[in-house]
mmCIF file of the N, C-alpha and C atoms, coordinates in Angstrom:
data_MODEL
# 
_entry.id   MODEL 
# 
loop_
_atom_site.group_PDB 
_atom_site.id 
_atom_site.type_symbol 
_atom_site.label_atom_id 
_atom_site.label_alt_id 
_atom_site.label_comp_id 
_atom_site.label_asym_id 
_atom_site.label_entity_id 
_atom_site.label_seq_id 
_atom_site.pdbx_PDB_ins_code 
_atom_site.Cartn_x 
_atom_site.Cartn_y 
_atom_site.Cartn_z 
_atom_site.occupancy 
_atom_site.B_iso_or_equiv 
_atom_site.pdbx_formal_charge 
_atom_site.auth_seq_id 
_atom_site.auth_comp_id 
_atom_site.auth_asym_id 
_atom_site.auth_atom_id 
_atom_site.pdbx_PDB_model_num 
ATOM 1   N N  . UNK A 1 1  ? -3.073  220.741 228.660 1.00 0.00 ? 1  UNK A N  1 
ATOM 2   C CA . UNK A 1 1  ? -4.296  221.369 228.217 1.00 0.00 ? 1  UNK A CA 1 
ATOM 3   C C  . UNK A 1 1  ? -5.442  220.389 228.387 1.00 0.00 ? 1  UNK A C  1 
ATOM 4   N N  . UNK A 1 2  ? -6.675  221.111 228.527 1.00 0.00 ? 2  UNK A N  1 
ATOM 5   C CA . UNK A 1 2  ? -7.778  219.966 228.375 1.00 0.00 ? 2  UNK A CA 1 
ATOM 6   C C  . UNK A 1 2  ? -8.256  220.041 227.321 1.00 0.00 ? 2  UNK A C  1 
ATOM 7   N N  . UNK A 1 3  ? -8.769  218.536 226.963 1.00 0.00 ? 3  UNK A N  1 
ATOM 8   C CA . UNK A 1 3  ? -9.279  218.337 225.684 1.00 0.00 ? 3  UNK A CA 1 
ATOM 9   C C  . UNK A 1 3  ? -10.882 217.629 226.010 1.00 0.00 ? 3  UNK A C  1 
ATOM 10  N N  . UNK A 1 4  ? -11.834 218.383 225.266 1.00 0.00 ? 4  UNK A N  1 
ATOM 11  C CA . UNK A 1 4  ? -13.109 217.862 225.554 1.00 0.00 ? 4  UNK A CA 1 
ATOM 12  C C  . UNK A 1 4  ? -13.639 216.751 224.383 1.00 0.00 ? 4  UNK A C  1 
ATOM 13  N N  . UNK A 1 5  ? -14.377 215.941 224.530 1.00 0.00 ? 5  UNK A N  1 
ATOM 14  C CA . UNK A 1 5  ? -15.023 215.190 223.482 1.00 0.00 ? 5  UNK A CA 1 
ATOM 15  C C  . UNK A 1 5  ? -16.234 215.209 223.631 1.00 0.00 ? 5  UNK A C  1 
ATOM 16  N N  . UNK A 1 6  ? -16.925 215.513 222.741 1.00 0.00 ? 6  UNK A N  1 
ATOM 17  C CA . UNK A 1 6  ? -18.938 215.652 221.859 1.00 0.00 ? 6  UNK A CA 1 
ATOM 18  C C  . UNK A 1 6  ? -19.161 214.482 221.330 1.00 0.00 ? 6  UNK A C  1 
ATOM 19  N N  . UNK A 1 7  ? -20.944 213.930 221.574 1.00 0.00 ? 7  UNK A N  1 
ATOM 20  C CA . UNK A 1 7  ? -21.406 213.351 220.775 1.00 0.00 ? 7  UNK A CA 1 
ATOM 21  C C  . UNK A 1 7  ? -20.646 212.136 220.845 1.00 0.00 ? 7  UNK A C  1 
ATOM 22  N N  . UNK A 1 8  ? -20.669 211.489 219.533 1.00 0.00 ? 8  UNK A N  1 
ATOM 23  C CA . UNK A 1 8  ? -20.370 210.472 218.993 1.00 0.00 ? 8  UNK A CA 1 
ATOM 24  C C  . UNK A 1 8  ? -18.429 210.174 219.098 1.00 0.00 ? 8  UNK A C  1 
ATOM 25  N N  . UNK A 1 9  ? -17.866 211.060 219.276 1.00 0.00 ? 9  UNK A N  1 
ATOM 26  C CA . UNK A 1 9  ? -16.636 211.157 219.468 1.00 0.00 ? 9  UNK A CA 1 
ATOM 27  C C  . UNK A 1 9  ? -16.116 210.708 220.858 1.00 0.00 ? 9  UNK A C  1 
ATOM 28  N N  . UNK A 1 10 ? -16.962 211.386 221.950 1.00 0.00 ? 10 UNK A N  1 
ATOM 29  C CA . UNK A 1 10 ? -17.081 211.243 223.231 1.00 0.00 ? 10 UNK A CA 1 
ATOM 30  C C  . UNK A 1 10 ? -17.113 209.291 223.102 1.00 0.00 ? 10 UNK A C  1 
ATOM 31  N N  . UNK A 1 11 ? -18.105 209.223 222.585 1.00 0.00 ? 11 UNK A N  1 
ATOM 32  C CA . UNK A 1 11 ? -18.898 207.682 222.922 1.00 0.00 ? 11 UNK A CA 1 
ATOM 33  C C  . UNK A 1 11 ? -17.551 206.796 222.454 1.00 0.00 ? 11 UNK A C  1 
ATOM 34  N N  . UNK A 1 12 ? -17.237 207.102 221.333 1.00 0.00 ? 12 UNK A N  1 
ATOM 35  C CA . UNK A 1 12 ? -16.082 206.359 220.596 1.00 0.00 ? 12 UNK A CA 1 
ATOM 36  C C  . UNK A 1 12 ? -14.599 206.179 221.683 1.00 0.00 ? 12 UNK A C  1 
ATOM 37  N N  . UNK A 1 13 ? -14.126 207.253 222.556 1.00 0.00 ? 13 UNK A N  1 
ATOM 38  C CA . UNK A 1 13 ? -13.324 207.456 223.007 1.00 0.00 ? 13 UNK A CA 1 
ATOM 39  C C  . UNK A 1 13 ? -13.638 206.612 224.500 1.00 0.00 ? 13 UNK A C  1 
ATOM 40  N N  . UNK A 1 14 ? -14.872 206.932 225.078 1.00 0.00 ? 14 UNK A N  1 
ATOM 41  C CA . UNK A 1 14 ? -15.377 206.452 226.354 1.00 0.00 ? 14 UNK A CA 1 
ATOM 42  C C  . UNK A 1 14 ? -15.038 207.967 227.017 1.00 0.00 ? 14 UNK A C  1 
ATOM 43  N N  . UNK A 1 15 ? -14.615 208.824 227.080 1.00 0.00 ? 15 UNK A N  1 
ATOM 44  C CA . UNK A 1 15 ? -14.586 210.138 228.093 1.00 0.00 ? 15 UNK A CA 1 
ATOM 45  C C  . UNK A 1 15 ? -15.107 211.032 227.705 1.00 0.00 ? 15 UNK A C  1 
ATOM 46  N N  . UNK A 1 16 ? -15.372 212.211 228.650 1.00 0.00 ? 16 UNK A N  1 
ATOM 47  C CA . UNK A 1 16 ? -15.738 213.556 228.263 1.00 0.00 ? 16 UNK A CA 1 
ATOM 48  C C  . UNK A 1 16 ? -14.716 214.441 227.620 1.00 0.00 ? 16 UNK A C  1 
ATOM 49  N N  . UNK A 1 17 ? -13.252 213.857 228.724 1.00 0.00 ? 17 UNK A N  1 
ATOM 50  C CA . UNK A 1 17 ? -12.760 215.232 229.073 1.00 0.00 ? 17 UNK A CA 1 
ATOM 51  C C  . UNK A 1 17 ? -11.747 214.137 229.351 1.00 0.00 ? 17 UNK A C  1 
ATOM 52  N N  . UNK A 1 18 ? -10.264 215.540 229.010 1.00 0.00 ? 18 UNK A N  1 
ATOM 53  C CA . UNK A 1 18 ? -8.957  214.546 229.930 1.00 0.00 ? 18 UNK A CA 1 
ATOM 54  C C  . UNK A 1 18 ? -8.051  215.744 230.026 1.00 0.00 ? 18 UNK A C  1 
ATOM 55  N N  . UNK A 1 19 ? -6.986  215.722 230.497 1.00 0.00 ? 19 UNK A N  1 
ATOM 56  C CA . UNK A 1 19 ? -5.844  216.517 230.550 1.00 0.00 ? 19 UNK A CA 1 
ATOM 57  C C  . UNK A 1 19 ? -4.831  215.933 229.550 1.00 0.00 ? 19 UNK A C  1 
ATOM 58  N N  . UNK A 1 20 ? -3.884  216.230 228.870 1.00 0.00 ? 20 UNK A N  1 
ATOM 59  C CA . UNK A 1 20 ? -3.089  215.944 227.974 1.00 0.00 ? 20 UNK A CA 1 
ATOM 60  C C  . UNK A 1 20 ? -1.982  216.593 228.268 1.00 0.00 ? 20 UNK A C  1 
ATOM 61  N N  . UNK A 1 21 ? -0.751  216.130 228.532 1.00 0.00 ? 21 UNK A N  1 
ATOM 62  C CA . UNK A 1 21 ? 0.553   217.086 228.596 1.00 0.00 ? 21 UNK A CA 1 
ATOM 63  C C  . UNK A 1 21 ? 1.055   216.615 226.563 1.00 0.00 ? 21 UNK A C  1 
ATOM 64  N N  . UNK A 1 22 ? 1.184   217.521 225.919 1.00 0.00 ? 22 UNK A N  1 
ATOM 65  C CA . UNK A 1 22 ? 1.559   217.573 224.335 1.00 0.00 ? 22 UNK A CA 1 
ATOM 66  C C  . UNK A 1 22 ? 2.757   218.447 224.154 1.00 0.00 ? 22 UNK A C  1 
ATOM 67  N N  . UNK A 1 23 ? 3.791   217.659 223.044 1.00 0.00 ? 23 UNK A N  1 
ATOM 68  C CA . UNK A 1 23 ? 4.617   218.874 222.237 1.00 0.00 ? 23 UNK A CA 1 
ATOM 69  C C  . UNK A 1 23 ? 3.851   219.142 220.852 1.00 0.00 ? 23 UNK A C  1 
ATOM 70  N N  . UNK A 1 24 ? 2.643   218.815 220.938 1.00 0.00 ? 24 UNK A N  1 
ATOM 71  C CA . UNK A 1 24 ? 1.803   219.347 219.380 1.00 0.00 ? 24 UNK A CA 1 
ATOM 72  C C  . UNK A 1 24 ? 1.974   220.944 219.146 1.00 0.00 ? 24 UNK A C  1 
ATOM 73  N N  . UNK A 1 25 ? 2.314   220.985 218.179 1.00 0.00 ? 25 UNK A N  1 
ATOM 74  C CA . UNK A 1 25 ? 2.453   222.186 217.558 1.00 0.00 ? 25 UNK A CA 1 
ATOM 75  C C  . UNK A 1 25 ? 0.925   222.734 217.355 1.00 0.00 ? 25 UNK A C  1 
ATOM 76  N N  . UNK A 1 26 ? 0.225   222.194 216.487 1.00 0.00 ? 26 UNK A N  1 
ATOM 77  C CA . UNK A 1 26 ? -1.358  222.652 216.005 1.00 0.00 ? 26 UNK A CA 1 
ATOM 78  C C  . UNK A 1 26 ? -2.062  221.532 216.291 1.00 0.00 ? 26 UNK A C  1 
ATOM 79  N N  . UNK A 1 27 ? -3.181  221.548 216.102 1.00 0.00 ? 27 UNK A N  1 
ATOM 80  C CA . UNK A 1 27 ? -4.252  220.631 216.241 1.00 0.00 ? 27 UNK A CA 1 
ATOM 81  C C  . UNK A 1 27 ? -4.291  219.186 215.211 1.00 0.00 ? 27 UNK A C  1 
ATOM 82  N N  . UNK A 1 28 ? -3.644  219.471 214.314 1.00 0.00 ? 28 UNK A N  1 
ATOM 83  C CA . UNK A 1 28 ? -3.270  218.383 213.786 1.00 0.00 ? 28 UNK A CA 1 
ATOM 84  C C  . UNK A 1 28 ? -2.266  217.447 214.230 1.00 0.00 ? 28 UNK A C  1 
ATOM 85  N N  . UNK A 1 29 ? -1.555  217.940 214.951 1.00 0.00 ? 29 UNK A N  1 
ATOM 86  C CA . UNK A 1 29 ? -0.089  217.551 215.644 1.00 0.00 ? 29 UNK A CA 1 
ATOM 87  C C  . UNK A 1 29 ? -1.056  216.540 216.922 1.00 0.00 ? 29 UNK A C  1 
ATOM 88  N N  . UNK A 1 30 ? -1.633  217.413 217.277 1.00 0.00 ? 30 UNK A N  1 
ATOM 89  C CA . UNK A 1 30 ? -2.146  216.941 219.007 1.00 0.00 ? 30 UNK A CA 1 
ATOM 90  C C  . UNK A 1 30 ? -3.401  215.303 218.219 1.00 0.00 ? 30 UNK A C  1 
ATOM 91  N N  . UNK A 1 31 ? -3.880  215.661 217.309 1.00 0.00 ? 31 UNK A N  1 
ATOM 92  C CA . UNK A 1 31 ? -4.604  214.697 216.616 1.00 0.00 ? 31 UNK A CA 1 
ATOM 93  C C  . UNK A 1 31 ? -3.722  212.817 216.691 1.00 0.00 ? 31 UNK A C  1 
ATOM 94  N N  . UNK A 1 32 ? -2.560  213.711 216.032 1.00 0.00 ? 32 UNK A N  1 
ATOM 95  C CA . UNK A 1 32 ? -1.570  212.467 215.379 1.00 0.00 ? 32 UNK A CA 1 
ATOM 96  C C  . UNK A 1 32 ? -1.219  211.900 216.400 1.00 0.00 ? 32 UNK A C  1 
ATOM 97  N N  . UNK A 1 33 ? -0.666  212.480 217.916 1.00 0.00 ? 33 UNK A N  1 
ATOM 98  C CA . UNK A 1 33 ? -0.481  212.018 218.884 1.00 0.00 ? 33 UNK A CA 1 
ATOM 99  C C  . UNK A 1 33 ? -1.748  210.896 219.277 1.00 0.00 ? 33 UNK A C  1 
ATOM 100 N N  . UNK A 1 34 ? -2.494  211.774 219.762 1.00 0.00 ? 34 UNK A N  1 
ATOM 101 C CA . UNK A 1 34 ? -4.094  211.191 220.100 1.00 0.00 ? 34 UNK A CA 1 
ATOM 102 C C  . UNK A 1 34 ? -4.622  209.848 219.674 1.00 0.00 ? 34 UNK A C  1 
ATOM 103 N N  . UNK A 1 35 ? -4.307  209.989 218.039 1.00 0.00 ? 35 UNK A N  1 
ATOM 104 C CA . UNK A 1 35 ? -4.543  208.735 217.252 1.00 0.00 ? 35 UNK A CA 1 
ATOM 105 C C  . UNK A 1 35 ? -3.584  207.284 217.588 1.00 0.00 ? 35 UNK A C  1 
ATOM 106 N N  . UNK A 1 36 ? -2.324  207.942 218.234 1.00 0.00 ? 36 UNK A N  1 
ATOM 107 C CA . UNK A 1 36 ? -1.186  207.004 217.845 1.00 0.00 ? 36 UNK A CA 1 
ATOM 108 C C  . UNK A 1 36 ? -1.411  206.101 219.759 1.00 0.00 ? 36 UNK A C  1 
ATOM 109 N N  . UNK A 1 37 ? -2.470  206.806 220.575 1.00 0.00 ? 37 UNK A N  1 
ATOM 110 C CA . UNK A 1 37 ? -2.477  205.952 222.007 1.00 0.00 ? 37 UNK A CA 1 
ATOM 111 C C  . UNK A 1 37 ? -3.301  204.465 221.870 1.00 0.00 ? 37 UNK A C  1 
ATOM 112 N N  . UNK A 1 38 ? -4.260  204.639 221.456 1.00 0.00 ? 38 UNK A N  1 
ATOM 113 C CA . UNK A 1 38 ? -4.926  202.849 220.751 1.00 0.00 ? 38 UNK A CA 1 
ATOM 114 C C  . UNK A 1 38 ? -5.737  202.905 220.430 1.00 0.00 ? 38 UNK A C  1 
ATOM 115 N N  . UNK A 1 39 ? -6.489  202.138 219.874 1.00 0.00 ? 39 UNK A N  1 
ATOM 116 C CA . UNK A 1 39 ? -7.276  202.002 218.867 1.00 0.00 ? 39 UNK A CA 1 
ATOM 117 C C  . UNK A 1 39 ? -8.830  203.287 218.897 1.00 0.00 ? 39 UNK A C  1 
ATOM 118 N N  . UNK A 1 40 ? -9.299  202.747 220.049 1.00 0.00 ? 40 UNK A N  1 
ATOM 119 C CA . UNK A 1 40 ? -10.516 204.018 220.018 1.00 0.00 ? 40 UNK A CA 1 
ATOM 120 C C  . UNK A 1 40 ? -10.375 205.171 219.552 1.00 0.00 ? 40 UNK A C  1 
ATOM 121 N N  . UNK A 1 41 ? -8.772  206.048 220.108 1.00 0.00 ? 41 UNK A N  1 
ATOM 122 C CA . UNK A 1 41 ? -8.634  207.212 219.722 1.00 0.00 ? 41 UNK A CA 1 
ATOM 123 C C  . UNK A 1 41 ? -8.375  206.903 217.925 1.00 0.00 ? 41 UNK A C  1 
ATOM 124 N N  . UNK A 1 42 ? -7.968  206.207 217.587 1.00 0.00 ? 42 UNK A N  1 
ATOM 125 C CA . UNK A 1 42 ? -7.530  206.232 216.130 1.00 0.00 ? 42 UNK A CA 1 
ATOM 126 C C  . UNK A 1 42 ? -8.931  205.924 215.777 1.00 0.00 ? 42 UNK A C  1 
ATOM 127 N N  . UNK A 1 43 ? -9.972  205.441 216.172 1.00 0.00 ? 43 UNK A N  1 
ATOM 128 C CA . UNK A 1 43 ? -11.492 204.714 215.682 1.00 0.00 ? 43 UNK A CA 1 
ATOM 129 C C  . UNK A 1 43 ? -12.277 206.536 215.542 1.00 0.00 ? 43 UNK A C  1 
ATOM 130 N N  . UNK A 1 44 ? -11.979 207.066 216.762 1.00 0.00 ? 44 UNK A N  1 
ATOM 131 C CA . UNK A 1 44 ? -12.384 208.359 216.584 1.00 0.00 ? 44 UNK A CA 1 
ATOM 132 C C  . UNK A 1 44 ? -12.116 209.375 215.618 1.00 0.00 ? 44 UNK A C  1 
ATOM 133 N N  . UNK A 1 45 ? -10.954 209.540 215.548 1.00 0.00 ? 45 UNK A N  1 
ATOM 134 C CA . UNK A 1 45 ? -10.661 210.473 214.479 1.00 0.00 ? 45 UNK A CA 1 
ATOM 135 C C  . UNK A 1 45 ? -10.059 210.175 212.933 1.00 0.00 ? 45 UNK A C  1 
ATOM 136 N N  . UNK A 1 46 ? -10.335 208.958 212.808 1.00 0.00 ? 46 UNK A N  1 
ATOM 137 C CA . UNK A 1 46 ? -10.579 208.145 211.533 1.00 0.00 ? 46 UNK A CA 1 
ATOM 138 C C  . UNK A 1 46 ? -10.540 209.219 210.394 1.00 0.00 ? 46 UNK A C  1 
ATOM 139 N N  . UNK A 1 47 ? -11.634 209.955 210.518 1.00 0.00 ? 47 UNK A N  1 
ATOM 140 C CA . UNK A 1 47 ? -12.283 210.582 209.177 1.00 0.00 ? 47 UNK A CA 1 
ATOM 141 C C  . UNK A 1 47 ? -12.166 212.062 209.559 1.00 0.00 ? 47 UNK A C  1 
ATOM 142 N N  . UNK A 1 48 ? -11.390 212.911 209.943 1.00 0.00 ? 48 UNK A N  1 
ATOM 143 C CA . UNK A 1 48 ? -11.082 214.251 209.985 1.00 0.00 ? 48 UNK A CA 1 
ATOM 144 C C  . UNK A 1 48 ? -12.430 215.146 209.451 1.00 0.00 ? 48 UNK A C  1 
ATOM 145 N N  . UNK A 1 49 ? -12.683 214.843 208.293 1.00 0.00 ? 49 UNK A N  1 
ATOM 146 C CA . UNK A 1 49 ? -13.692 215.790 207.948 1.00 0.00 ? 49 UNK A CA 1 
ATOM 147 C C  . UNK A 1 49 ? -15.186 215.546 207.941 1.00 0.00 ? 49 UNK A C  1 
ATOM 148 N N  . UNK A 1 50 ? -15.474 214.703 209.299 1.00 0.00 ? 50 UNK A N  1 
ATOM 149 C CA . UNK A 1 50 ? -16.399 214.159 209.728 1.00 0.00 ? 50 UNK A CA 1 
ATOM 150 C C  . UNK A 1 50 ? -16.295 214.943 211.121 1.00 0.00 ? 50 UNK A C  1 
ATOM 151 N N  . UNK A 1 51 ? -15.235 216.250 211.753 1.00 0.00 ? 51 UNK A N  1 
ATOM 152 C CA . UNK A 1 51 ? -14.842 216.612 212.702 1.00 0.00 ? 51 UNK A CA 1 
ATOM 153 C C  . UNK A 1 51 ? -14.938 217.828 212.646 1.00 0.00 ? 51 UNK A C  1 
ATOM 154 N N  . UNK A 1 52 ? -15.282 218.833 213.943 1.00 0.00 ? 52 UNK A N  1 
ATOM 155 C CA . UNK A 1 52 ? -14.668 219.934 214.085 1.00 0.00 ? 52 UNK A CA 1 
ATOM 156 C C  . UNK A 1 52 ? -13.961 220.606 215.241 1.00 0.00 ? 52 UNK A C  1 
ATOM 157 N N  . UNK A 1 53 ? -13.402 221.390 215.127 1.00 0.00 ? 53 UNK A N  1 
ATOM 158 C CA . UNK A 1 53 ? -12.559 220.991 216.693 1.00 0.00 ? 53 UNK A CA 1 
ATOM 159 C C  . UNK A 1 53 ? -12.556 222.895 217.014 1.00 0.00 ? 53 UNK A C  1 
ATOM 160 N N  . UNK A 1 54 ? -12.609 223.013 217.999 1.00 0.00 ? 54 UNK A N  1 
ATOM 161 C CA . UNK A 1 54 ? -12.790 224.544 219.071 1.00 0.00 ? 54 UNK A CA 1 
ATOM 162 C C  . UNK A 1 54 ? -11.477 224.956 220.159 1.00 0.00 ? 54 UNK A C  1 
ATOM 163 N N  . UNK A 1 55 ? -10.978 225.764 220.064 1.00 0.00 ? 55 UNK A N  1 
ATOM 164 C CA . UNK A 1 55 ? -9.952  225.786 220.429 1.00 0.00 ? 55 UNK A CA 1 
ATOM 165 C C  . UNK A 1 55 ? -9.910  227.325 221.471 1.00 0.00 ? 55 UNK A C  1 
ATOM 166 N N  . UNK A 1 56 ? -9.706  227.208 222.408 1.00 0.00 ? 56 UNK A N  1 
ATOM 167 C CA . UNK A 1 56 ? -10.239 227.996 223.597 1.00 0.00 ? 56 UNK A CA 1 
ATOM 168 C C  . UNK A 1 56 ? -11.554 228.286 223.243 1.00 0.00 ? 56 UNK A C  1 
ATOM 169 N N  . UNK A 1 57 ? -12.481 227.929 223.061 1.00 0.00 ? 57 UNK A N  1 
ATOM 170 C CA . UNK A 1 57 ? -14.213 227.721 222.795 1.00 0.00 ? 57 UNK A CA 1 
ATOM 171 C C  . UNK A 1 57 ? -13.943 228.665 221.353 1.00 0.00 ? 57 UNK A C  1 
ATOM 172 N N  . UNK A 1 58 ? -13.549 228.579 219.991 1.00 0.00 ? 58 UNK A N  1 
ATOM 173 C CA . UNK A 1 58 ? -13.684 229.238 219.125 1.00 0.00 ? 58 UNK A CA 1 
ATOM 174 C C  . UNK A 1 58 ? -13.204 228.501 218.060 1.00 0.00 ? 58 UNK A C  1 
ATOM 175 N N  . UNK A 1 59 ? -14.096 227.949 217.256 1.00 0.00 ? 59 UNK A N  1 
ATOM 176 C CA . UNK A 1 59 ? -14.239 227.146 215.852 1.00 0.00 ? 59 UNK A CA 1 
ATOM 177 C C  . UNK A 1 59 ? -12.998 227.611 215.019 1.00 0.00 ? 59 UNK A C  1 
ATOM 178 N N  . UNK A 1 60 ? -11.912 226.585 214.625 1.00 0.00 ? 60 UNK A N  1 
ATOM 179 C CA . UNK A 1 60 ? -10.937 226.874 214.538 1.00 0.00 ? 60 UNK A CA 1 
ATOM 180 C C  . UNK A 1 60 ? -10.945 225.923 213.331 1.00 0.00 ? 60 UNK A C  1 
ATOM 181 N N  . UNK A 1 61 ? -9.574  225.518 212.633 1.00 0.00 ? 61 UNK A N  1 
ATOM 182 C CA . UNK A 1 61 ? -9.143  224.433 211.431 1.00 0.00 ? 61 UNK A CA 1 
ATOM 183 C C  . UNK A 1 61 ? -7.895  223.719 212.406 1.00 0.00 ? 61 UNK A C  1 
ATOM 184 N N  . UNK A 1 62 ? -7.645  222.486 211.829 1.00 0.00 ? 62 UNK A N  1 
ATOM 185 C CA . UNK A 1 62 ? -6.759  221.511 212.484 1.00 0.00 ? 62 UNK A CA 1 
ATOM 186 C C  . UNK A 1 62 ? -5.445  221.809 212.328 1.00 0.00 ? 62 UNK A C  1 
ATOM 187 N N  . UNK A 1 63 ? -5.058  223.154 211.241 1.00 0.00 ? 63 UNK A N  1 
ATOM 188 C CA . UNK A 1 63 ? -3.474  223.832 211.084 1.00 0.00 ? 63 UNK A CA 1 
ATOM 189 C C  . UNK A 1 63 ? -3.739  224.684 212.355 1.00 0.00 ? 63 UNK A C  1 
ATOM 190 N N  . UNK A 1 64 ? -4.456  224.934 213.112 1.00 0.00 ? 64 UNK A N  1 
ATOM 191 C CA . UNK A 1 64 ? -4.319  226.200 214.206 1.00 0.00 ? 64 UNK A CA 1 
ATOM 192 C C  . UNK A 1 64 ? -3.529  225.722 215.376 1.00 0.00 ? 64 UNK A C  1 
ATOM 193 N N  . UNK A 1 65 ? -2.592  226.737 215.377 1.00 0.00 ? 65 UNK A N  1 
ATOM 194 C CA . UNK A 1 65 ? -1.494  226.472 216.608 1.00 0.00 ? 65 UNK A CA 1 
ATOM 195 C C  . UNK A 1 65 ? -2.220  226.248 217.684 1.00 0.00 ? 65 UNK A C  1 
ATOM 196 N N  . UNK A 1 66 ? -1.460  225.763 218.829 1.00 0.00 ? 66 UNK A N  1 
ATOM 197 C CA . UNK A 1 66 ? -1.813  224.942 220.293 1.00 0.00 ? 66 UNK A CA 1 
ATOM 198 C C  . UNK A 1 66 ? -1.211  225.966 220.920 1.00 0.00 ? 66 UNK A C  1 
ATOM 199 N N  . UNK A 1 67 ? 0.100   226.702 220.831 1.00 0.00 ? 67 UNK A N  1 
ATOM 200 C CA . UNK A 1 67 ? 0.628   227.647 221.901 1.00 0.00 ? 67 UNK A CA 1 
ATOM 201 C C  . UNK A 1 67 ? 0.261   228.193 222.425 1.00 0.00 ? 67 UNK A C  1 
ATOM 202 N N  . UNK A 1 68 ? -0.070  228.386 224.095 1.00 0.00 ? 68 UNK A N  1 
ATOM 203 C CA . UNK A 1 68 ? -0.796  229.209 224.970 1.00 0.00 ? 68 UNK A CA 1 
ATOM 204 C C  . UNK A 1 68 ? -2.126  228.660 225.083 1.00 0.00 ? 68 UNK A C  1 
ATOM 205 N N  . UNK A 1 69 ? -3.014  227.668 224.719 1.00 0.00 ? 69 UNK A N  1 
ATOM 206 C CA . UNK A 1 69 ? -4.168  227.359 224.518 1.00 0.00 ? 69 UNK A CA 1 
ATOM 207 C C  . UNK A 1 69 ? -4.250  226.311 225.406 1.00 0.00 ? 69 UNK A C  1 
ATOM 208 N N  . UNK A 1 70 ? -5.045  226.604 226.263 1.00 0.00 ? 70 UNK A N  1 
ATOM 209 C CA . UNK A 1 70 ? -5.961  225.822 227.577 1.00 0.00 ? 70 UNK A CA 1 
ATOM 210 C C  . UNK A 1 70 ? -6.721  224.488 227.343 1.00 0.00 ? 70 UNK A C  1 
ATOM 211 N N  . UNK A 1 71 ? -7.705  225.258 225.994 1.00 0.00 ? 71 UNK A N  1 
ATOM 212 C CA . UNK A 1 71 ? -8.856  223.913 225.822 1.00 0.00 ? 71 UNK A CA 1 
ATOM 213 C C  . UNK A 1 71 ? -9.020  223.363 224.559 1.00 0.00 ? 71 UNK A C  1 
ATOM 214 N N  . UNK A 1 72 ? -8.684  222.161 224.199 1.00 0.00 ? 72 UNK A N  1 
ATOM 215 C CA . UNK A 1 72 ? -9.450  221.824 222.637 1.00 0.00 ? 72 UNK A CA 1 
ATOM 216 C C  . UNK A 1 72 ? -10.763 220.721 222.476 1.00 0.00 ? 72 UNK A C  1 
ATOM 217 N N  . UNK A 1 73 ? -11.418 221.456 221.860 1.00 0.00 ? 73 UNK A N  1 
ATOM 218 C CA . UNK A 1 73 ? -12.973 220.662 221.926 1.00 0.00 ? 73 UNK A CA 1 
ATOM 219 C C  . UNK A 1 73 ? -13.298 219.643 220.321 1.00 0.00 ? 73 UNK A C  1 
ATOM 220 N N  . UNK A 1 74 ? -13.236 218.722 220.480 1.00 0.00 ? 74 UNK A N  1 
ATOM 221 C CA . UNK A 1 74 ? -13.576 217.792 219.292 1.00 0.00 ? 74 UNK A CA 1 
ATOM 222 C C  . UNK A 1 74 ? -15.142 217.708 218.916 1.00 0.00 ? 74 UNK A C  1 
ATOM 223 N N  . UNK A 1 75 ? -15.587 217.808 218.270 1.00 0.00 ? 75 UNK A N  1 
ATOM 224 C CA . UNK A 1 75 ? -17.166 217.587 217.451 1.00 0.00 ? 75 UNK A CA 1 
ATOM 225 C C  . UNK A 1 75 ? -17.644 217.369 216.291 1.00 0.00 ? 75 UNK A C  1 
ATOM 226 N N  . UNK A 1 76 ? -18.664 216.358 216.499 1.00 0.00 ? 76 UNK A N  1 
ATOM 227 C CA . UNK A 1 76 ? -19.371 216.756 214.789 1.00 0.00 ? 76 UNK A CA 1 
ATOM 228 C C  . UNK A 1 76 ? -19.454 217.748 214.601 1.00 0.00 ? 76 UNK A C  1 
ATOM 229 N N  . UNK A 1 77 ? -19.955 218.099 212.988 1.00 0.00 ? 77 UNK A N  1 
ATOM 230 C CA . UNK A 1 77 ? -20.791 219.093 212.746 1.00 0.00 ? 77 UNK A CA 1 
ATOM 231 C C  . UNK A 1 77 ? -22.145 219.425 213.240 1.00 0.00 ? 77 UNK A C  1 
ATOM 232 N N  . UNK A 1 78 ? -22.504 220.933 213.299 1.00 0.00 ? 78 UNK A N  1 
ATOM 233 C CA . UNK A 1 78 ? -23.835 220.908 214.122 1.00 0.00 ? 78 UNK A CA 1 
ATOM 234 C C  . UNK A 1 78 ? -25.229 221.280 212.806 1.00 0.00 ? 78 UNK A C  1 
ATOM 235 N N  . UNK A 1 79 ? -25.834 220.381 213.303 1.00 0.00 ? 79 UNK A N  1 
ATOM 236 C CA . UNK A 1 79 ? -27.087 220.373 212.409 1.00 0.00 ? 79 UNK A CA 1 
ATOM 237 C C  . UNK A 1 79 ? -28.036 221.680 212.911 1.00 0.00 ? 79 UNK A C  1 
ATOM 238 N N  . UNK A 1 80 ? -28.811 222.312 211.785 1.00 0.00 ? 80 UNK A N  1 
ATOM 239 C CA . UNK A 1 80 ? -29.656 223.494 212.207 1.00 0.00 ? 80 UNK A CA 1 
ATOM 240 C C  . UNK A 1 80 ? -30.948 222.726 212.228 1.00 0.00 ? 80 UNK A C  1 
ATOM 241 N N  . UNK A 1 81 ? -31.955 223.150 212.778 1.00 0.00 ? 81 UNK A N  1 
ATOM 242 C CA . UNK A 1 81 ? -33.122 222.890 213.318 1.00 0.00 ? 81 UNK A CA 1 
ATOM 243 C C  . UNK A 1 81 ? -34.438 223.172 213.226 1.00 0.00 ? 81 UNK A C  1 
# 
């Protein structure tokens, strides 16, 4: 699946974008993986609820299954204007 990175997450990680082959069950699963490759990714997702994550482009929670799902998008929260 591809996984996109926003913002400050992006910067933390150094990429936009990557491909991921995962046995993550939900988004929390694919997280724990993510965290466990080195340090940046663990620097990134540090604080979970400093996060929101999109899952085939649709604002989702970090229990939401991965099965069948193409894209997961990591982000802050979005400020109104």
């Amino acid at each position: 699946m591809d996984v996109l990175y926003f913002a400050w997450v992006r910067e933390r990680i150094g990429i936009p974008r990557e491909t991921v082959e995962t046995q993550a069950a939900t988004v929390a699963d694919l997280v724990s993986e993510l965290r466990a490759r080195e340090e940046r990714y663990a620097a990134a997702f540090a604080d979970l609820s400093a996060l929101r994550v999109a899952v085939d482009q649709e604002l989702t929670d970090f229990d939401a299954p991965l099965e069948g799902v193409r894209e997961v998008a990591f982000f802050p929260p979005m400020t109104g204007g």
